[in-house]
Backbone and ligand atoms as CSV (ligand in chain L), in Angstrom:
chain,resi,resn,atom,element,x,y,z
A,1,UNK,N,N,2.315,-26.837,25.094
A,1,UNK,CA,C,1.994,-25.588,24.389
A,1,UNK,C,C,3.184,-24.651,24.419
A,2,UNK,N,N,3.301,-23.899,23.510
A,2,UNK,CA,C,4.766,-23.188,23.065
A,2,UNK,C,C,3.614,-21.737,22.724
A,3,UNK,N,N,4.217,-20.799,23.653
A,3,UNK,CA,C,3.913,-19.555,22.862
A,3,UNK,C,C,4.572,-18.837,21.832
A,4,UNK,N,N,4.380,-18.451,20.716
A,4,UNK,CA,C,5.305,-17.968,19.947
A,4,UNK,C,C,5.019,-16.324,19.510
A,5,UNK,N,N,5.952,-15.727,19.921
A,5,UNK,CA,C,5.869,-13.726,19.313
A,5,UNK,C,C,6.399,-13.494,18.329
A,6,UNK,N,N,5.765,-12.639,17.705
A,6,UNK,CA,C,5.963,-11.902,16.227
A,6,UNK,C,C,6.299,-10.790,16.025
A,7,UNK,N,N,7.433,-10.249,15.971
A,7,UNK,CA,C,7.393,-8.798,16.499
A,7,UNK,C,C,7.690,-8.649,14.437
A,8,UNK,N,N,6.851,-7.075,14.990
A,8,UNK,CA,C,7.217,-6.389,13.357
A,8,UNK,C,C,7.782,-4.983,13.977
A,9,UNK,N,N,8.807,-5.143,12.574
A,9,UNK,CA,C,9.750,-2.904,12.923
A,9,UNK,C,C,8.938,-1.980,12.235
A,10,UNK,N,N,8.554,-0.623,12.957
A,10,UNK,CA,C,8.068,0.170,12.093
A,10,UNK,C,C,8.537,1.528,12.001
A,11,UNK,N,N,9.187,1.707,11.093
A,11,UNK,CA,C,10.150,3.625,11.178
A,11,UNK,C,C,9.043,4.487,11.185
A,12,UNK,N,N,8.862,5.328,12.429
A,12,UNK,CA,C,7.809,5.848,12.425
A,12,UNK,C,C,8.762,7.523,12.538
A,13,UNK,N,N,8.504,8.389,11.216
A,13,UNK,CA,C,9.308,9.747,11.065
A,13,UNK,C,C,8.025,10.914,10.961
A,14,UNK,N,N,7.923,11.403,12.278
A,14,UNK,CA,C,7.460,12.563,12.634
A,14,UNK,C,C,8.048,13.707,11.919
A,15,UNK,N,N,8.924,13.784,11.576
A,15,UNK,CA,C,9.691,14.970,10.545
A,15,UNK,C,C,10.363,14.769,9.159
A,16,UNK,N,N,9.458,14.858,8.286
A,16,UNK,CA,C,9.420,14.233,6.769
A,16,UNK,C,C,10.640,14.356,6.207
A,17,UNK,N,N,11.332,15.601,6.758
A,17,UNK,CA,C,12.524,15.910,6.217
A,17,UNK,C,C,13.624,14.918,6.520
A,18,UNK,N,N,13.511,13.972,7.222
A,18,UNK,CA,C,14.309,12.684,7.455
A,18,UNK,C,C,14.316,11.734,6.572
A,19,UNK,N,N,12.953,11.623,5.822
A,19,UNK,CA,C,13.076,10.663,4.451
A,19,UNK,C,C,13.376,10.933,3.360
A,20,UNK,N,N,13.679,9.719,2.609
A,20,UNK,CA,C,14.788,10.361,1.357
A,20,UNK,C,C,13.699,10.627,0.365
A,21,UNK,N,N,14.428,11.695,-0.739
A,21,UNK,CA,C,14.169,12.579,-1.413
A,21,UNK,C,C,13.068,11.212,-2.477
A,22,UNK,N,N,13.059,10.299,-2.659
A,22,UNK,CA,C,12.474,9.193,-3.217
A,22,UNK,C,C,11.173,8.798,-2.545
A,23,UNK,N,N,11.200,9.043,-1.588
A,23,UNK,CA,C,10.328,8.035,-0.839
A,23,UNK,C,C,9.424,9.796,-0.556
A,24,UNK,N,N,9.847,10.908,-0.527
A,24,UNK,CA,C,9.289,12.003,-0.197
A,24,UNK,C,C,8.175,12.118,-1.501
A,25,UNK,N,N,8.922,11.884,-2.905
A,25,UNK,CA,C,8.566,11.529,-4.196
A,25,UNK,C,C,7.345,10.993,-4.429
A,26,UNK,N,N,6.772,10.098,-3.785
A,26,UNK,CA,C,6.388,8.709,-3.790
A,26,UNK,C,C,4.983,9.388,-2.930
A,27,UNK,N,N,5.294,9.694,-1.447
A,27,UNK,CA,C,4.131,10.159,-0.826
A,27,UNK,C,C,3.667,11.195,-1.453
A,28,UNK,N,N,3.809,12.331,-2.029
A,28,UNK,CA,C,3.400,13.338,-3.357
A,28,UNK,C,C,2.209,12.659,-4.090
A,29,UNK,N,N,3.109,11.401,-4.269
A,29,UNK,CA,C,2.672,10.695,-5.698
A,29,UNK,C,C,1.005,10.225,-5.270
A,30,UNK,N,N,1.516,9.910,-3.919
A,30,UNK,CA,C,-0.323,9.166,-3.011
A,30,UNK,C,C,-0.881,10.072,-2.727
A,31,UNK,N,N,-0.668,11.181,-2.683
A,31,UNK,CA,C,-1.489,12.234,-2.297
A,31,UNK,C,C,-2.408,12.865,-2.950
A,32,UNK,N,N,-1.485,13.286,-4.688
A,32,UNK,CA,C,-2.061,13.656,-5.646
A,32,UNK,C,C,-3.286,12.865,-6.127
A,33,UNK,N,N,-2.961,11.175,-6.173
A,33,UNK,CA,C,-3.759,10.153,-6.188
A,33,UNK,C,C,-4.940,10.057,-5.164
A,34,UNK,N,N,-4.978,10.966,-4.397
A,34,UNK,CA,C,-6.088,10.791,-3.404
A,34,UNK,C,C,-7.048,11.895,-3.786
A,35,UNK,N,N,-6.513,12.686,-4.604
A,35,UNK,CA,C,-7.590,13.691,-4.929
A,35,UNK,C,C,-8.484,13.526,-6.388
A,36,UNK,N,N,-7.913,12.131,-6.544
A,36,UNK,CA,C,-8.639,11.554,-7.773
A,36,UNK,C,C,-9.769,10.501,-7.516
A,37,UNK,N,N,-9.581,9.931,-5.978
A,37,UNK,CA,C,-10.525,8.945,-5.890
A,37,UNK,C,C,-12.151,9.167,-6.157
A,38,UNK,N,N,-12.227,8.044,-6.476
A,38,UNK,CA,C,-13.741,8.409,-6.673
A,38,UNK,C,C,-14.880,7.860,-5.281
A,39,UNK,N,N,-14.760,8.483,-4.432
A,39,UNK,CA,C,-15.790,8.058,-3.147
A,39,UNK,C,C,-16.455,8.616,-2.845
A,40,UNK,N,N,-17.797,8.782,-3.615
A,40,UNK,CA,C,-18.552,9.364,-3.417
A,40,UNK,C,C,-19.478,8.571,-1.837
A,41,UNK,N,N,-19.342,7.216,-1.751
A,41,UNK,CA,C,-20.206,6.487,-0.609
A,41,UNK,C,C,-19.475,6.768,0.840
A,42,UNK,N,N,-18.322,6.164,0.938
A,42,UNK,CA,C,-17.371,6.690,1.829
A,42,UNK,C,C,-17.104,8.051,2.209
A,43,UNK,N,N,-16.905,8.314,1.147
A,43,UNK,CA,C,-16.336,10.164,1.678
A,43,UNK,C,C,-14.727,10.145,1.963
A,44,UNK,N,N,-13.887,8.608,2.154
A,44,UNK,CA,C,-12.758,8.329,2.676
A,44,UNK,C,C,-11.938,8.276,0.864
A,45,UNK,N,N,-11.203,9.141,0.748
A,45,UNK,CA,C,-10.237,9.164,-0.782
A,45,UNK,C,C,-9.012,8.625,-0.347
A,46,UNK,N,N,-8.743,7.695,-0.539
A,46,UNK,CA,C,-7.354,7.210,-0.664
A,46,UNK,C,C,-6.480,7.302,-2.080
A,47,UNK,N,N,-5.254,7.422,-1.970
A,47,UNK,CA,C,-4.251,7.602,-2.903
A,47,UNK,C,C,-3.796,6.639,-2.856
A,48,UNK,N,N,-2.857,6.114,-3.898
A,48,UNK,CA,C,-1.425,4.839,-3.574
A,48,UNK,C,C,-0.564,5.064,-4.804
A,49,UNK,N,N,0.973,4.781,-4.444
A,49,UNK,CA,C,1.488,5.124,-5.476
A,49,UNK,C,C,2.754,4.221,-5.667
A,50,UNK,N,N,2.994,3.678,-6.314
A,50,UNK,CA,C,3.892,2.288,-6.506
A,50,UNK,C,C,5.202,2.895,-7.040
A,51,UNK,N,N,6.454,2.023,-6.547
A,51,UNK,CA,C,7.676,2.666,-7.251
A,51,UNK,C,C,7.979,1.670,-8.178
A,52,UNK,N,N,8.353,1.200,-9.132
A,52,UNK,CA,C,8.261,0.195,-10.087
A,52,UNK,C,C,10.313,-0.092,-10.110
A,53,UNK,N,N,10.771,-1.482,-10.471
A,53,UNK,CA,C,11.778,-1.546,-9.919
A,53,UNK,C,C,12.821,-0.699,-11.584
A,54,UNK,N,N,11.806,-0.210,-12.609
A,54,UNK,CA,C,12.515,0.540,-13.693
A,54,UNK,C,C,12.342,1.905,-13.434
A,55,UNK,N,N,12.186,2.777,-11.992
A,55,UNK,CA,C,11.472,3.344,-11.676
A,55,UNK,C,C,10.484,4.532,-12.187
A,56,UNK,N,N,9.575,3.761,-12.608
A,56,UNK,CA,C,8.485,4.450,-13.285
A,56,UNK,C,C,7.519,4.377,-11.668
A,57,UNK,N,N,6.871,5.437,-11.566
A,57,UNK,CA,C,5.708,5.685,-10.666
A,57,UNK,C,C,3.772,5.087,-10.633
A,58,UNK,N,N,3.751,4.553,-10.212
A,58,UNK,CA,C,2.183,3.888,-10.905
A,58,UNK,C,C,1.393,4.325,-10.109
A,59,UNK,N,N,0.212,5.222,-10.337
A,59,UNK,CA,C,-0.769,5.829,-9.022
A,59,UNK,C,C,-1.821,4.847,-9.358
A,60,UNK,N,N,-2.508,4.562,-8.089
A,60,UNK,CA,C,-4.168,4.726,-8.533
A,60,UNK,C,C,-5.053,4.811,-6.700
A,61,UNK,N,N,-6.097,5.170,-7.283
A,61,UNK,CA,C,-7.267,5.795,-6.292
A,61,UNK,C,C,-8.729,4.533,-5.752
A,62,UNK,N,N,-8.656,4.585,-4.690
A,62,UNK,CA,C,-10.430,4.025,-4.914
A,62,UNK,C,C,-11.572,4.503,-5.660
A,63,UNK,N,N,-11.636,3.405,-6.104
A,63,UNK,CA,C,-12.840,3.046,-6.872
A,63,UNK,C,C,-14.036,2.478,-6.034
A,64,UNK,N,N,-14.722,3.336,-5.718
A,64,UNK,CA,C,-16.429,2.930,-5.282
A,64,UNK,C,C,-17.217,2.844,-6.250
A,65,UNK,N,N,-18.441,1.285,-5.957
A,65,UNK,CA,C,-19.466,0.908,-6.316
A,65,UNK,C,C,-20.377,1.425,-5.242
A,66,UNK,N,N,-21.918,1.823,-6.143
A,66,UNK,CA,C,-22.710,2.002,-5.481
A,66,UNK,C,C,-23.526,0.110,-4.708
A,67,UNK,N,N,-22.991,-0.684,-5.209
A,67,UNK,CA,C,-23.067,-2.173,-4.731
A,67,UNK,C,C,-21.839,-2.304,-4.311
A,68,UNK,N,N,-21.593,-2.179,-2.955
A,68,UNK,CA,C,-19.863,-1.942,-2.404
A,68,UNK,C,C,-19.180,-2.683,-2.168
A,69,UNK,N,N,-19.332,-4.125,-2.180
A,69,UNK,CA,C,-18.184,-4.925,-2.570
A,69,UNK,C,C,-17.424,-5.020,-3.866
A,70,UNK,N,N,-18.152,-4.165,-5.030
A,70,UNK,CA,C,-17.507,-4.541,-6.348
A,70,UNK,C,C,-16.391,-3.097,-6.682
A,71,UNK,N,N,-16.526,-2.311,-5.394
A,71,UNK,CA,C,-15.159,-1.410,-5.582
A,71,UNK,C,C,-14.056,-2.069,-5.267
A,72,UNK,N,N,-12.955,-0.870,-5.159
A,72,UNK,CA,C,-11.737,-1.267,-5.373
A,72,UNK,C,C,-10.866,-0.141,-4.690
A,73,UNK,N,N,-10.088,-1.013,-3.463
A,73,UNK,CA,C,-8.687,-0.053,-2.489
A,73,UNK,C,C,-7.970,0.709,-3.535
A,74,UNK,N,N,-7.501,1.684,-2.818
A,74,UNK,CA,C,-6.515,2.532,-3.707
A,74,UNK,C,C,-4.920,1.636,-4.056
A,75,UNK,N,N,-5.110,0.523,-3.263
A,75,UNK,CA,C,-3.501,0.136,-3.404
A,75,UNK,C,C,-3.681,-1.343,-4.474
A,76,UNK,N,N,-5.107,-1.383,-4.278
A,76,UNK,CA,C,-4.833,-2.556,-5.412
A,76,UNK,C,C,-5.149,-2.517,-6.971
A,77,UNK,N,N,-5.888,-0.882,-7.017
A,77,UNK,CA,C,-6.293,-0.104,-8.103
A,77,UNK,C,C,-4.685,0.252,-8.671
A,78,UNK,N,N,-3.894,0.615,-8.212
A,78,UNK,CA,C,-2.205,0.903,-8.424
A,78,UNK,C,C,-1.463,-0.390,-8.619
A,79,UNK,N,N,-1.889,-1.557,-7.863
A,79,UNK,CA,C,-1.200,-2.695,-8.112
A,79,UNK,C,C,-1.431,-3.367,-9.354
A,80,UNK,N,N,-2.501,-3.461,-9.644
A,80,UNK,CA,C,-3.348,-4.435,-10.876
A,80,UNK,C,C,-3.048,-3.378,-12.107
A,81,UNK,N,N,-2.856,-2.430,-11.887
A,81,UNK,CA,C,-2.800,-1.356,-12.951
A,81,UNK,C,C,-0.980,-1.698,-13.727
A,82,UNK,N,N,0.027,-1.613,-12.414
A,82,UNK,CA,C,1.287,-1.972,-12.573
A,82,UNK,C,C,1.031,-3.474,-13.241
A,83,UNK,N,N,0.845,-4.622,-12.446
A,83,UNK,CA,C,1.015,-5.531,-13.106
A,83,UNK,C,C,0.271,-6.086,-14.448
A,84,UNK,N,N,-0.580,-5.142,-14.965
A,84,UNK,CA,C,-0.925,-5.682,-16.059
A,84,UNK,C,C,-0.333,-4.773,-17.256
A,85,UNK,N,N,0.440,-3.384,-16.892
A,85,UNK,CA,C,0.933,-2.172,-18.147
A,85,UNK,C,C,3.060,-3.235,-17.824
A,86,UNK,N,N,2.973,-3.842,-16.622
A,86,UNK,CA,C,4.704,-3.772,-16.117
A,86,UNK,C,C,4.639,-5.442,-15.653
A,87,UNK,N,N,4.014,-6.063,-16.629
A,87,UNK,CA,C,4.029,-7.303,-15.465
A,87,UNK,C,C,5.681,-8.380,-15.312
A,88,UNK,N,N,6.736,-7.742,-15.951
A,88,UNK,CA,C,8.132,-8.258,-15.575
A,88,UNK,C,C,8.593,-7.702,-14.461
A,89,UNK,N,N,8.005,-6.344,-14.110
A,89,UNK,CA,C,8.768,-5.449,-13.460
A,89,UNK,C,C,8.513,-5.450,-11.923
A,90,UNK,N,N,9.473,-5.651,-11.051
A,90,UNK,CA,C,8.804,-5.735,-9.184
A,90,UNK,C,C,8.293,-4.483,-9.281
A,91,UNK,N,N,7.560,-4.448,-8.059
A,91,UNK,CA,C,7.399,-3.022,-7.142
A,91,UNK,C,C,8.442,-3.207,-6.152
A,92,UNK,N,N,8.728,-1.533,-5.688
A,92,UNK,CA,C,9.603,-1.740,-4.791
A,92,UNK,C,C,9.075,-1.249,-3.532
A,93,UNK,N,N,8.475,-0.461,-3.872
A,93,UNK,CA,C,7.951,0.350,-2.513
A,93,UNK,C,C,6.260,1.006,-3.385
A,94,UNK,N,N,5.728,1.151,-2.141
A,94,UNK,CA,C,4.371,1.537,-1.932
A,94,UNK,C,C,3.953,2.603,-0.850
A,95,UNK,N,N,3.221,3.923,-1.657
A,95,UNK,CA,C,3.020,5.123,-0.406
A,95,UNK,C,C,1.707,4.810,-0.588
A,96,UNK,N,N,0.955,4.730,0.425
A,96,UNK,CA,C,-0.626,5.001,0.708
A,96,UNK,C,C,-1.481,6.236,1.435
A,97,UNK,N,N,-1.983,7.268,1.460
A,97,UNK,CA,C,-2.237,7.869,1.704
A,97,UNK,C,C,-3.982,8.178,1.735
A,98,UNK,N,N,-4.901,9.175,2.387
A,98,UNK,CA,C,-6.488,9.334,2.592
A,98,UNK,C,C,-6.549,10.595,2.680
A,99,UNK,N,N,-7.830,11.288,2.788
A,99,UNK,CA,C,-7.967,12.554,2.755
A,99,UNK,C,C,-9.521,12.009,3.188
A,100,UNK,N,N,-9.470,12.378,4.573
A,100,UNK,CA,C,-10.973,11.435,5.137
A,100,UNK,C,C,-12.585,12.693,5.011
A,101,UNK,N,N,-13.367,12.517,5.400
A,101,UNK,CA,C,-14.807,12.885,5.338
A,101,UNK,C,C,-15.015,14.672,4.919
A,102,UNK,N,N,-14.041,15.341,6.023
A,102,UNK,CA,C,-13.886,16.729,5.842
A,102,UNK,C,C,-13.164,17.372,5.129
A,103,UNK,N,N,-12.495,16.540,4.299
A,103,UNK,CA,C,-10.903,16.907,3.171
A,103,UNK,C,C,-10.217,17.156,3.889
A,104,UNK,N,N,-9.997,16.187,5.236
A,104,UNK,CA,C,-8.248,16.455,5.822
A,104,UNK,C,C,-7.921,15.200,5.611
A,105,UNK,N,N,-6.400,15.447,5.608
A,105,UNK,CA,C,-5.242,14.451,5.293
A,105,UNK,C,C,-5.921,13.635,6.938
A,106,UNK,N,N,-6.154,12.269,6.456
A,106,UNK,CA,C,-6.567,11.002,7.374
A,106,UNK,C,C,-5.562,10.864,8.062
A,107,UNK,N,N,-5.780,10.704,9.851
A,107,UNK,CA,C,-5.127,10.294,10.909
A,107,UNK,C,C,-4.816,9.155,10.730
A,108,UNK,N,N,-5.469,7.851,10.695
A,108,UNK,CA,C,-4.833,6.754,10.302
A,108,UNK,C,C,-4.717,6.084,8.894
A,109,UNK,N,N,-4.154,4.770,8.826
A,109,UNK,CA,C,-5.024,4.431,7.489
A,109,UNK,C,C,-3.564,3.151,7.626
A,110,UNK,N,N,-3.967,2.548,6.532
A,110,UNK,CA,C,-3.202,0.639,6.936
A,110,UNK,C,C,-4.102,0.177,6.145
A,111,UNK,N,N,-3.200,-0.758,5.010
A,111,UNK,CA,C,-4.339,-1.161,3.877
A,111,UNK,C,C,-4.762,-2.571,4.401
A,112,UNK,N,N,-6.189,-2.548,4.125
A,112,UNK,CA,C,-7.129,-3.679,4.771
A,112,UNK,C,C,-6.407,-5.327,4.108
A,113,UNK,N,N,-7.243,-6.149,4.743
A,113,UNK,CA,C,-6.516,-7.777,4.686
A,113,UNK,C,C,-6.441,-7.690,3.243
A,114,UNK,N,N,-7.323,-7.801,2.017
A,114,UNK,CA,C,-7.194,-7.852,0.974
A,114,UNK,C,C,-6.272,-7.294,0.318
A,115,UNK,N,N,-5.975,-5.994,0.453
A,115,UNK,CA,C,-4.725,-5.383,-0.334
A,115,UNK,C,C,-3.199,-6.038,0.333
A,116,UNK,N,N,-3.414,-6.248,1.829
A,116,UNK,CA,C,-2.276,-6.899,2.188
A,116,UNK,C,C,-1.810,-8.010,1.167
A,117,UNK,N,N,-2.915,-8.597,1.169
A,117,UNK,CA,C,-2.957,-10.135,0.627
A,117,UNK,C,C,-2.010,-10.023,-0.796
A,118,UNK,N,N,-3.176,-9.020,-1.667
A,118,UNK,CA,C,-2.416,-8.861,-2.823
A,118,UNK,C,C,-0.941,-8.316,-3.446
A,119,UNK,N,N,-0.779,-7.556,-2.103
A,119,UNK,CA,C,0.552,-6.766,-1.813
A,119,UNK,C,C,1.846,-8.120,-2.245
A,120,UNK,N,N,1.285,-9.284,-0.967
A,120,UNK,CA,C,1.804,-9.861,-0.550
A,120,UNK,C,C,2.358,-10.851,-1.435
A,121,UNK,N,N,1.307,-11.400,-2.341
A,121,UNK,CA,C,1.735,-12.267,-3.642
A,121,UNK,C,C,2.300,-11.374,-4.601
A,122,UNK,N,N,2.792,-10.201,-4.874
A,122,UNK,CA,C,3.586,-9.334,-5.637
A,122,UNK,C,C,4.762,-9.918,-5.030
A,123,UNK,N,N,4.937,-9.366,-3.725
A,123,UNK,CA,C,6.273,-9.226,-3.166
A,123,UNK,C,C,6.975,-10.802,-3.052
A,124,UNK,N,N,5.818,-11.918,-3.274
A,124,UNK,CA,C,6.847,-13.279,-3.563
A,124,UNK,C,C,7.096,-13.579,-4.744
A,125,UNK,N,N,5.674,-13.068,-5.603
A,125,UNK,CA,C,6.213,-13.543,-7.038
A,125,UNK,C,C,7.551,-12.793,-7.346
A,126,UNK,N,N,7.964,-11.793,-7.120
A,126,UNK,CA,C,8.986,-10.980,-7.360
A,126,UNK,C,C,10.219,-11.495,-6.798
A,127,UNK,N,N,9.942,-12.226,-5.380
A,127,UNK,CA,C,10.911,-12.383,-4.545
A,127,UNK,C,C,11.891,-11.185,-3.993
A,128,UNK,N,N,11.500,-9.970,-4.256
A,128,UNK,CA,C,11.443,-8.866,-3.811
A,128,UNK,C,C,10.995,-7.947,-3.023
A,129,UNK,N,N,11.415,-7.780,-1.593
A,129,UNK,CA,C,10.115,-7.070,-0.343
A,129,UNK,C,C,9.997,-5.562,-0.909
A,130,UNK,N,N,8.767,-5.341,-0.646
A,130,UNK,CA,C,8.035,-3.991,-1.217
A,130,UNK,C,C,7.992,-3.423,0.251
A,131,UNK,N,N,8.475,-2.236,0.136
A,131,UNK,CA,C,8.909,-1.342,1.432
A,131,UNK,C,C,7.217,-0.599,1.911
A,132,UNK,N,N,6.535,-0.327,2.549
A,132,UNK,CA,C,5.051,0.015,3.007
A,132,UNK,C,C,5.540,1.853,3.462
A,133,UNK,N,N,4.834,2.784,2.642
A,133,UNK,CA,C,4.984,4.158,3.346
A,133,UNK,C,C,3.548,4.487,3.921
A,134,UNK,N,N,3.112,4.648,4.906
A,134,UNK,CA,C,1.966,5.014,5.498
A,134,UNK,C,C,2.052,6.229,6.205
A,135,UNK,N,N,1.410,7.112,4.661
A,135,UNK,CA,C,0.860,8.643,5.271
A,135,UNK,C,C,-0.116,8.780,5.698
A,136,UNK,N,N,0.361,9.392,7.241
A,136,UNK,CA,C,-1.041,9.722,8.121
A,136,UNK,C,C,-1.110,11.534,8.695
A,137,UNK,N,N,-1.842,11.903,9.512
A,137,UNK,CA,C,-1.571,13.307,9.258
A,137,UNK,C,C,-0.457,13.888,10.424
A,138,UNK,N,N,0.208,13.143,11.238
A,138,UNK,CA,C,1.291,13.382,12.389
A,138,UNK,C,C,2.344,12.773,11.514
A,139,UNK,N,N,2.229,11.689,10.908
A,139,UNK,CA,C,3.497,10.968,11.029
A,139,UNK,C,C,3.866,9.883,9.574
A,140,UNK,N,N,4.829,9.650,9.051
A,140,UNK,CA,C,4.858,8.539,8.286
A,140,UNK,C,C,4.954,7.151,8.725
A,141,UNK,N,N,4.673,6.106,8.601
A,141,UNK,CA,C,5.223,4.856,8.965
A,141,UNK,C,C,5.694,3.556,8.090
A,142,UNK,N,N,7.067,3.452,8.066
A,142,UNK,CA,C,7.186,2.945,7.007
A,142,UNK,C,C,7.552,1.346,7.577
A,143,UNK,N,N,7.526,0.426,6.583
A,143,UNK,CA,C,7.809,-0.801,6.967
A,143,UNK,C,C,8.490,-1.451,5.919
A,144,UNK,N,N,9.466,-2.463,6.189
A,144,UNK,CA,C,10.843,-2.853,5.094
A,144,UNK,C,C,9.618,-3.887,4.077
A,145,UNK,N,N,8.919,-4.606,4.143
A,145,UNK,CA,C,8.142,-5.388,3.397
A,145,UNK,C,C,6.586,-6.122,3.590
A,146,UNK,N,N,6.142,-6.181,2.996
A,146,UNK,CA,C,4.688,-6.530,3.244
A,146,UNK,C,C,4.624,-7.745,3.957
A,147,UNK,N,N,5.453,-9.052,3.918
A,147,UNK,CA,C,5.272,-10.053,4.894
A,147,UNK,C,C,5.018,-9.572,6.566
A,148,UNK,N,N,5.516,-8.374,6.572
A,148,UNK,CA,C,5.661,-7.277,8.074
A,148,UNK,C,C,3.628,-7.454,8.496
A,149,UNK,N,N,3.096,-7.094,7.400
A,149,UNK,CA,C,1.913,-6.664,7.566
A,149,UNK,C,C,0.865,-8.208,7.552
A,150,UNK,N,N,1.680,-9.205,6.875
A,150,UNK,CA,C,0.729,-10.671,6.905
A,150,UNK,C,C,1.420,-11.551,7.837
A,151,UNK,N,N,1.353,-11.504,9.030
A,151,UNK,CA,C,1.988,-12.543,9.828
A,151,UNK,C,C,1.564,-13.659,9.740
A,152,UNK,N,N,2.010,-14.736,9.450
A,152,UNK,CA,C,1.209,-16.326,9.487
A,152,UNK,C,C,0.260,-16.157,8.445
A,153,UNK,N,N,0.967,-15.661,6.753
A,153,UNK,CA,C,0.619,-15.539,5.677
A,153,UNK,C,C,-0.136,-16.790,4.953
A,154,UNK,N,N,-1.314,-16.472,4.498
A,154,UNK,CA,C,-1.468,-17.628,3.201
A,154,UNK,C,C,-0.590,-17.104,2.187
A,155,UNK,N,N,-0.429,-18.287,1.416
A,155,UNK,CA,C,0.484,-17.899,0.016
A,155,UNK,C,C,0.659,-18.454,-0.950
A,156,UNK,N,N,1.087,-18.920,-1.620
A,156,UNK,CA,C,1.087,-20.055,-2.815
A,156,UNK,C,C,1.794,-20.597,-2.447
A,157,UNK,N,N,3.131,-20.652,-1.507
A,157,UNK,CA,C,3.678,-22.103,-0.447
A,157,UNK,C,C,2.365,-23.369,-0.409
A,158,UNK,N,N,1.579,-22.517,0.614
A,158,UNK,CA,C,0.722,-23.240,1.202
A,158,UNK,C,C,0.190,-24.079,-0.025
A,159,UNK,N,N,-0.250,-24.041,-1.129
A,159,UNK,CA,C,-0.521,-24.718,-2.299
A,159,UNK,C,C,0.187,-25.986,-2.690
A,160,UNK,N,N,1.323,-25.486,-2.017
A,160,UNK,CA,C,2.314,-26.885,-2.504
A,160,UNK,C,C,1.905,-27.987,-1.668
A,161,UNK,N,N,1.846,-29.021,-2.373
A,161,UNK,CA,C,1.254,-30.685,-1.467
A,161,UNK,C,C,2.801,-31.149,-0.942
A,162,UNK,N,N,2.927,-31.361,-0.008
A,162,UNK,CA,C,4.280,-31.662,0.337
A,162,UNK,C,C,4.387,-33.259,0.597
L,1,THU,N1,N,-9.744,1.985,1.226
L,1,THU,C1,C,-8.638,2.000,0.435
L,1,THU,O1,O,-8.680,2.407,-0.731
L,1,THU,N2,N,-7.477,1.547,0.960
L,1,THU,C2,C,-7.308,1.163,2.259
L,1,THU,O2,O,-6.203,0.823,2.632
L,1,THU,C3,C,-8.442,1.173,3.173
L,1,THU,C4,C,-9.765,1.485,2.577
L,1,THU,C5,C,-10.998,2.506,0.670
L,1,THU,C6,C,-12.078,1.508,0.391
L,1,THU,C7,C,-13.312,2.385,0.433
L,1,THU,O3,O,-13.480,2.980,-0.843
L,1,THU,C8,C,-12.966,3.455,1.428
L,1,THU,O4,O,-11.551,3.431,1.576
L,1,THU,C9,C,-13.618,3.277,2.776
L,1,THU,O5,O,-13.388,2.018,3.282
């Protein structure tokens, strides 16, 4: 037996004024997008806001069903939106942001397995890593690419019969 560790980097900037004027851009962009969600079941509004590699900006919000599996994350409401108006175009980076139960800016937040997932087949079809901004209400946390967030990924590799 072989143990094997996975370490992931995460720039974690307590003082916003350290990130660049783009990426400051971008969290705006998830924020504004969070005051559009529609959650009425949750009460949890998430924003997301995509940088497109022509850089055009792509927002979108959760979408709640009152039958709640047939909603939709704020980051994959922004993703599916990009790839079907931009589908030549990578993403480059992604801000996610919440505004939880009481209308404060959400302490945590990290997009669930599914949006990873979908994140994740962007960032190969592209062959391009999509940078992760995670606004929370202390701190940003950013990460260089979504493989960061799927360790021991499924993928369309795995598809291949070898
Ligand atoms: N949600 C997102 O939109 N993105 C995430 O990263 C986590 C969760 C939404 C789904 C649901 O509408 C609400 O937050 C509560 O789970």
């Amino acid at each position: 037996m072989e143990k094997k560790e996975i370490k992931i980097t995460v720039a974690r900037y307590t003082d916003l004024t350290e990130l660049a004027e783009a990426d400051l851009q971008l969290i705006e962009a998830a924020r504004e997008m969070a005051k559009k969600a529609y959650a009425p079941y949750s009460g949890f509004k998430v924003g997301a806001a995509l940088r497109l590699a022509n850089g055009t900006i792509v927002g979108g919000s959760n979408q709640e069903n009152a039958s709640s599996p047939v909603g939709s994350c704020a980051e994959r409401t922004a993703l599916f939106w990009a790839g079907a108006n931009f589908p030549d175009t990578a993403p480059l980076s992604i801000a996610v942001t919440a505004i939880d139960q009481s209308g404060v800016h959400a302490a945590c937040l990290s997009p669930c397995g599914l949006c990873r997932q979908s994140l994740l087949e962007a960032e190969m079809r592209f062959k391009q890593p999509i940078r992760v901004l995670l606004d929370t209400r202390e701190h940003v946390d950013v990460l260089d690419d979504v493989k960061s967030l799927v360790p021991l990924s499924f993928d369309g590799n795995s598809l291949i019969s070898g």
